[in-house]
MARLUMSE-804285 format. One record per residue (C-alpha): x, y, z; residue number from 1. Coordinates in Angstrom, 3 decimals, always signed. Each point is the difference from the previous one (the first is absolute). Layout:
BEGIN
<c1 = X; c2 = Y; c3 = Z; pos = NUM>
...
//
This chain:
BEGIN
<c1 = +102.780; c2 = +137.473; c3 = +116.630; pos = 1>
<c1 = +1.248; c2 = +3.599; c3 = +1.212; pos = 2>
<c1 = -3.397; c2 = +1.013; c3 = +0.898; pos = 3>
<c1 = -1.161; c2 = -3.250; c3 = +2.164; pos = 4>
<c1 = +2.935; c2 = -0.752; c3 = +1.686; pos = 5>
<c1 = +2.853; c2 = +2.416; c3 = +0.029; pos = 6>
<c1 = -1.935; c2 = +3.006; c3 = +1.147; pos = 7>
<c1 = -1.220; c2 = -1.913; c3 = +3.083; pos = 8>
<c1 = +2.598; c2 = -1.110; c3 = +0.654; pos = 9>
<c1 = +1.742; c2 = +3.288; c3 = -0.444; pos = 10>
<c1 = -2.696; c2 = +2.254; c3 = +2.260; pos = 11>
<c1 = +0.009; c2 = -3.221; c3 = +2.911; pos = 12>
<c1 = +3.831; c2 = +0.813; c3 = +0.170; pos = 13>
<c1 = +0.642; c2 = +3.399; c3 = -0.390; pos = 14>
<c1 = -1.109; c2 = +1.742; c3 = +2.309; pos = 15>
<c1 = +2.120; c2 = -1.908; c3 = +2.921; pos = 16>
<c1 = +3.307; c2 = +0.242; c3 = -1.983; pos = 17>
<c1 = +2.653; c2 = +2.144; c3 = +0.767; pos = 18>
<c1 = -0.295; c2 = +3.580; c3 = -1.022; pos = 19>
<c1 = +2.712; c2 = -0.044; c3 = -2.965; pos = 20>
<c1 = -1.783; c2 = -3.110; c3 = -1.052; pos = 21>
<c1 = -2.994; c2 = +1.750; c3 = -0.283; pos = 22>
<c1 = +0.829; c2 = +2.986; c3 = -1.739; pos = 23>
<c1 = +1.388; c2 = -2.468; c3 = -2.311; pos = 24>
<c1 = -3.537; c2 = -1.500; c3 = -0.360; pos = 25>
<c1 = -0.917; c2 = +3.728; c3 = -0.674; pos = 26>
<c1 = +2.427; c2 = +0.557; c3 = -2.522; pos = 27>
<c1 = -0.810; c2 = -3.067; c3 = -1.834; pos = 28>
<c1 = -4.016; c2 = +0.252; c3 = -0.058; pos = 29>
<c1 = +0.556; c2 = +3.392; c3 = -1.147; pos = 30>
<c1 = +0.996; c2 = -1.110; c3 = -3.706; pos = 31>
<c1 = -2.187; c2 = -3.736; c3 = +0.549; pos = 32>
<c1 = -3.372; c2 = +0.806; c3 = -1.444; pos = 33>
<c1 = +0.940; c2 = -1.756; c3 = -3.648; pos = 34>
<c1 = +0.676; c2 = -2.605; c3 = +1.821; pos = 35>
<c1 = -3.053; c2 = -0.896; c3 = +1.800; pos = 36>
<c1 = -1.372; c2 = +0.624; c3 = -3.219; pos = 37>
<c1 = -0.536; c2 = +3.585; c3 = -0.517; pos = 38>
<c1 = -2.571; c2 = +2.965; c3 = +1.105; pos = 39>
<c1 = -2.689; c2 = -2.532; c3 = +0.630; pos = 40>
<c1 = +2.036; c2 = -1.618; c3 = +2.974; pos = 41>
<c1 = +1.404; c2 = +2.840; c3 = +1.476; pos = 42>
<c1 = -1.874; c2 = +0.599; c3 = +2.684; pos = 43>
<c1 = +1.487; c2 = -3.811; c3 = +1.199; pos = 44>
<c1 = +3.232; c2 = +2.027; c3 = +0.842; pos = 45>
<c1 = -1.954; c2 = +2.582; c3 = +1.670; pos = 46>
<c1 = -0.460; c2 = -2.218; c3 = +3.109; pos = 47>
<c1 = +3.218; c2 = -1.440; c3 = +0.247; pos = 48>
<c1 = +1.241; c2 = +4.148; c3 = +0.108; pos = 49>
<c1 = -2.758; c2 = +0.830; c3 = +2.430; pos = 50>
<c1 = +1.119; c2 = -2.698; c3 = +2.546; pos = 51>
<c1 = +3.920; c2 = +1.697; c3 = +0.092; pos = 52>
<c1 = -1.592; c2 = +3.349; c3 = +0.580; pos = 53>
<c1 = -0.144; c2 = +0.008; c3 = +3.462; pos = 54>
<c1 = +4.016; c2 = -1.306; c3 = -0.286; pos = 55>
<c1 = +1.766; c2 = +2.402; c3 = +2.780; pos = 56>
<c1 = +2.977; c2 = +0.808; c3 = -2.036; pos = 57>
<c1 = -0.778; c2 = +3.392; c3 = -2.032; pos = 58>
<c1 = +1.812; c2 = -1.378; c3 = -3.308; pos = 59>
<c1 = -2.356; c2 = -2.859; c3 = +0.438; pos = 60>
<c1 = -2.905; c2 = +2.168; c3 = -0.204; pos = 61>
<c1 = +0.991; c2 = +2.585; c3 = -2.598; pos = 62>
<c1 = +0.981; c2 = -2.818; c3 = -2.360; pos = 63>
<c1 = -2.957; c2 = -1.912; c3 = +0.414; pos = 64>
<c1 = -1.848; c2 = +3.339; c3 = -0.324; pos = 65>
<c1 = +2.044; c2 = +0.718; c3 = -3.730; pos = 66>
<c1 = -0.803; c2 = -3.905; c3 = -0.462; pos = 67>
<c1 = -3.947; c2 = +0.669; c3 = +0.496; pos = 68>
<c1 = +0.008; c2 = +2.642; c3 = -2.586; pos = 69>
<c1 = +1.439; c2 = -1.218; c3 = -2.695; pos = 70>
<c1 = -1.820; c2 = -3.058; c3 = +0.265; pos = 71>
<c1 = -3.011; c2 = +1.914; c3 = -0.048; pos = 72>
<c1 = +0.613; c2 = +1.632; c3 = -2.829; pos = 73>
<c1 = +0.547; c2 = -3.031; c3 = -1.955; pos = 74>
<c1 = -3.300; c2 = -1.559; c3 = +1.528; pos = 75>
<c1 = -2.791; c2 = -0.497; c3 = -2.055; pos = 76>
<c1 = -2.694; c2 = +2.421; c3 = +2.290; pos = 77>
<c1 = -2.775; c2 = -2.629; c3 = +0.325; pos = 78>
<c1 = -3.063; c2 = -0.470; c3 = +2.567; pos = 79>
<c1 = +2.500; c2 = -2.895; c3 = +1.909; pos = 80>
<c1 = +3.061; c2 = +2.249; c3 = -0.406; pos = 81>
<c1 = -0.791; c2 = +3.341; c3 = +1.220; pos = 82>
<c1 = -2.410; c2 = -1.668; c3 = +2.765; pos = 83>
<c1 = +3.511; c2 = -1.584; c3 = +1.267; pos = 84>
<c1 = +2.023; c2 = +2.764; c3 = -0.786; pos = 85>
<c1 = -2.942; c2 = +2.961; c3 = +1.681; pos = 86>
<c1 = +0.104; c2 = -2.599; c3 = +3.154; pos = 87>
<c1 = +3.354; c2 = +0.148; c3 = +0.308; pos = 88>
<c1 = +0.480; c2 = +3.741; c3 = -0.070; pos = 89>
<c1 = -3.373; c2 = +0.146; c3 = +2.571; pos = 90>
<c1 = +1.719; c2 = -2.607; c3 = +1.934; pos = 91>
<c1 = +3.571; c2 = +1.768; c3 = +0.073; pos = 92>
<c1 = -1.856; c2 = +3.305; c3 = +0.542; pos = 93>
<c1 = -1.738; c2 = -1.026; c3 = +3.053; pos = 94>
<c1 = +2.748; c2 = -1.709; c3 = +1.284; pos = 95>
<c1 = +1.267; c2 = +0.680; c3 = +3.839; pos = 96>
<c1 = +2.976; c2 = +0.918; c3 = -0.742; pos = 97>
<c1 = +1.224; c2 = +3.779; c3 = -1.499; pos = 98>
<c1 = +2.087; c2 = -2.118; c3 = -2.248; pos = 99>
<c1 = -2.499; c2 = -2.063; c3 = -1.714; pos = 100>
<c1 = -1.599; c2 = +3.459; c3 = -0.725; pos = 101>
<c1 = +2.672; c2 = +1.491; c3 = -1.279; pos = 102>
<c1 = +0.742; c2 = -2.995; c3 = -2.447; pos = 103>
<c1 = -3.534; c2 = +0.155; c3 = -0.948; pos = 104>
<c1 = +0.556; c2 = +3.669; c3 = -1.023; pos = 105>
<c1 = +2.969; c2 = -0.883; c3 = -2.172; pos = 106>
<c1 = -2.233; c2 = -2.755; c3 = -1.711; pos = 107>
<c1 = -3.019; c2 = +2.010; c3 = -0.485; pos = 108>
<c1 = +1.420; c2 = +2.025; c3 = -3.559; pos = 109>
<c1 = +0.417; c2 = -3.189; c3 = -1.903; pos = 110>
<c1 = -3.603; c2 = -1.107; c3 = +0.903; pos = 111>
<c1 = -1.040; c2 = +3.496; c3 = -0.686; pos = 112>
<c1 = +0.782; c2 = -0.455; c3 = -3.791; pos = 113>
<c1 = -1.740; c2 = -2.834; c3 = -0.874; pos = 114>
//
């Protein structure tokens, strides 16, 4: 099953892989919510995104960024999903880094609208 073992096994990898690997990642969760089986699981993807936000390489980020909000739009805006997807931004916003910040920003709009 998609949900109970490709997605852990997806966010347990990701985030070490190289950095056109994981834009790759990004690209691909962007369009993956009917696969883990629509709005109600989006917010699965969510976490493996969050994990490649901190990625160094700026394409990284911005495409896991565009990745975030398009999933988000397609989520299903639940108690569990936009806990996990508020947590996320609060955890990006409060990050150490100006990056993480500024990712947060870009994130913030698609949130916004739900």
């Amino acid at each position: 099953d998609v949900r109970e073992k490709l997605i852990p096994l997806v966010l347990s990898i990701a985030p070490a892989e190289e950095d056109e690997v994981q834009f790759a990642i990004a690209e691909i969760l962007e369009n993956y919510v009917p696969v883990v089986g629509g709005g109600e699981y989006a917010h699965l993807i969510l976490k493996i995104l969050e994990a490649m936000c901190t990625a160094e390489e700026t394409v990284v980020r911005d495409r896991t960024a565009k990745a975030f909000s398009k999933v988000v739009t397609e989520m299903q805006w639940s108690a569990e999903s936009s806990t996990i997807c508020l947590e996320i931004l609060s955890n990006l916003s409060k990050g150490a880094w100006f990056t993480e910040k500024v990712l947060a920003s870009n994130m913030y709009a698609a949130v916004y609208l739900k």
